[in-house]
N, C-alpha and C positions, 0 to 999 in steps of 0.2 A: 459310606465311602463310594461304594459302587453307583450311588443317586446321585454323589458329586460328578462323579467321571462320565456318567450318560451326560449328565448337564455341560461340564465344558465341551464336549464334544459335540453337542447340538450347536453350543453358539463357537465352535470352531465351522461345523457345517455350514451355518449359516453365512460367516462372515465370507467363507470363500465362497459361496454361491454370490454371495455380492458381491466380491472383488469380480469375478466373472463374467457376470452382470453387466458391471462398470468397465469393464477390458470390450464386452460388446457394444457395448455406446459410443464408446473411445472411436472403433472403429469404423463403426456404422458413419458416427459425426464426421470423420475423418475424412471418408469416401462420398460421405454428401455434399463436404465442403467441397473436393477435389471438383466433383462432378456438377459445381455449381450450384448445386440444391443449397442454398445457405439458410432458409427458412429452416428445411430439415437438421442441417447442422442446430445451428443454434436451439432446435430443439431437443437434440440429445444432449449437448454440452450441458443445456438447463437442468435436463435428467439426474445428469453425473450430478451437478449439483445440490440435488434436491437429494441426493441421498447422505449428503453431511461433506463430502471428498473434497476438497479443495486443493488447489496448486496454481501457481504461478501460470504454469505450462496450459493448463483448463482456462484459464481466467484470460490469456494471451489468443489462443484459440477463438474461445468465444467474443472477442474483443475484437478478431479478424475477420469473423463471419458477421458481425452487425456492419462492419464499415464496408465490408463489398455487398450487404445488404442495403447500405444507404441509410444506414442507421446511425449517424454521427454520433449523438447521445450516448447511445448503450455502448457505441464502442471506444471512446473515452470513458465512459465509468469504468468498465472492463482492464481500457488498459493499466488504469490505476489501482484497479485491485492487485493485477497483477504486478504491479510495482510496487505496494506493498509489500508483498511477498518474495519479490526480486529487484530491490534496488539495485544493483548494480546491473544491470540488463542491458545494456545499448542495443539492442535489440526493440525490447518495449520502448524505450525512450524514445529511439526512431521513430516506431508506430505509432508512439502518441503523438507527436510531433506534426505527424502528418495528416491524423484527422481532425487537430487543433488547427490546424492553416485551414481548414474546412465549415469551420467556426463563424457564424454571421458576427458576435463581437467584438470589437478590438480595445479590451479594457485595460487599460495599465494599469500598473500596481504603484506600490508608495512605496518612493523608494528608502532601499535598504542599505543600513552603515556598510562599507565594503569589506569591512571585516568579519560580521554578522553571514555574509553573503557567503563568502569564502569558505567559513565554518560550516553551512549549512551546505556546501556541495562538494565539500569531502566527506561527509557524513555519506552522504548520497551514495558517494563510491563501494557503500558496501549496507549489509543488510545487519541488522542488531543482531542477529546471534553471532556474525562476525568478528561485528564490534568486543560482542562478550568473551568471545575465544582470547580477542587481541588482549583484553583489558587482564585475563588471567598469564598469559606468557608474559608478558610484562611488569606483571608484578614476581612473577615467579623470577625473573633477569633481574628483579630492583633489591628482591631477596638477597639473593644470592651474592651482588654486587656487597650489597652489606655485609654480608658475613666477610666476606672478604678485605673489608675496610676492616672491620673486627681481628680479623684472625690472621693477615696478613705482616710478615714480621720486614720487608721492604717498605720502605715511602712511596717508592713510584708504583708499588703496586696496592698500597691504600689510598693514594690521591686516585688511583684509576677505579677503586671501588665506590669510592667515596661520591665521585661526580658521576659515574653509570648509576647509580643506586638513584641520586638525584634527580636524573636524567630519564631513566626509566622509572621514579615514581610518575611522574609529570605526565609520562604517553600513558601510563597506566591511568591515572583520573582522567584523561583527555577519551581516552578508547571509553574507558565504563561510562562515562556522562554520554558519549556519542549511543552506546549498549541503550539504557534508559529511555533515553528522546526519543531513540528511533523503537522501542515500544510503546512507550506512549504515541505516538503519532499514528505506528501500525493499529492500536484499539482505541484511537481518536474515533467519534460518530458525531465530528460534525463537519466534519468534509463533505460535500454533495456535488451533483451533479444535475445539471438542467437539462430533462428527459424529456418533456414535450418541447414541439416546433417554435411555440412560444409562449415564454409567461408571462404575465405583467408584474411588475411590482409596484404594491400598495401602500401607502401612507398608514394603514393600519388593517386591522384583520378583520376586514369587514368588504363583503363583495360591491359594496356600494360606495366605497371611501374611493379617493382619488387615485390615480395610476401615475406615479411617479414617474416610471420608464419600462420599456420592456425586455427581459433577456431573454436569450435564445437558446436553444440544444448545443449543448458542450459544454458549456459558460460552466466554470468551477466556482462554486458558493460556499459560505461557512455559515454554519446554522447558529445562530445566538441566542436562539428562548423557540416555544413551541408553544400554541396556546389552540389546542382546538383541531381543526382541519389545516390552521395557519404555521407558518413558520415565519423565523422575524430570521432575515441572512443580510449578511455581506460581502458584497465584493472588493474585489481585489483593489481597487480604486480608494476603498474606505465609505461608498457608498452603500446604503442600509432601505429597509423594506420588509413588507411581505409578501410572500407566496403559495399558493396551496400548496397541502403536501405532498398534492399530486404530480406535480410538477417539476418536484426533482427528486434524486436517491441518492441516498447515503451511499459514499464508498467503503 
């Protein structure tokens, strides 16, 4: 009992000497950033990260110190992690926003049914454990609605159970499928992002095969197969290729 209790209390030590730690890097980055040092910033934020800590807030940070570094790439990848983690943020969206118009491509996308479209930017408005909260009040209101349909000795007060019950199963599957997506999307890995100045894209995964076209730093890619040093992506156009792997990063 007493080898248990030296033990947690070593990895209680431990853990607040690294919270600590990460409270001085926070800082350090903070006042690098201030002070224009953004080299140094982004290299403490990197710290915090390397130590496992993640957040919106780190990820938002480090995403501002690459773009007033002139870093396009790293600071779009960034912003999107931090949107991950904080879709509803108009804050980040702003930022990305802005070092997206910084972007040498101007690819379009295929366009989307306006319903599909709709759906996917109210989803937006809020982050999946949101969604998940919503998806349990709601059923918890669809309950309740029922029992009251049930045990209600009025008409007008089981016609009003009866369609809230209905009414709120409906937002209830609508909030939980929204719950779902937006985890799968958050632990999607084939989202990327184009990290060098420029890549070319290939016809096949071979340095010697032909160069279809070339994309630039920011350009958002979806990775479809990996074979090698190669990746096979596509863009938003619907257009397809390869690229080294060096060349872009997973968000």
């Amino acid at each position: 009992m007493k080898r248990l209790v030296l033990s947690l209390l070593a990895v209680l030590s431990v853990t607040l000497a690294g919270a600590r730690d990460n409270d001085a890097l926070w800082d350090a980055a903070n006042t690098a950033y201030v002070n224009n040092d953004y080299a140094v910033a982004i290299e403490r934020y990197d710290s915090i990260l390397a130590t496992g800590k993640v957040s919106a807030k780190l990820y938002y940070n480090l995403a501002n110190a690459h773009f007033k570094a002139g870093d396009i790439g790293r600071a779009i990848l960034n912003y999107n992690r931090a949107l991950r983690l904080s879709p509803s943020s108009d804050d980040i969206r702003y930022n990305l926003a802005i070092a997206q118009s910084y972007t040498k491509d101007n690819i379009g996308s295929v366009p989307v049914f306006f319903m599909l479209r709709w759906l996917r930017d109210v989803r937006a408005m809020a982050g999946s454990n949101a969604w998940a909260w919503m998806s349990l009040l709601t059923l918890a209101i669809a309950l309740a609605a029922g029992l009251l349909y049930l045990l209600a000795g009025r008409i007008a007060l089981r016609k009003t159970g009866f369609y809230c019950a209905i009414a709120f199963f409906v937002l209830f599957l609508f909030s939980a499928s929204n719950a779902a997506i937006g985890r799968r999307e958050a632990a999607d890995p084939d989202k990327a992002i184009v990290i060098n100045n420029a890549a070319p894209v290939k016809s096949s995964p071979d340095a010697g095969s032909k160069d279809i076209f070339v994309i630039h730093e920011g350009t958002a890619v979806t990775i479809l197969s990996r074979l090698g040093q190669w990746y096979e992506i596509s863009l938003a156009d619907g257009n397809k290729g390869w690229v080294l792997a060096e060349a872009i990063e997973v968000i």
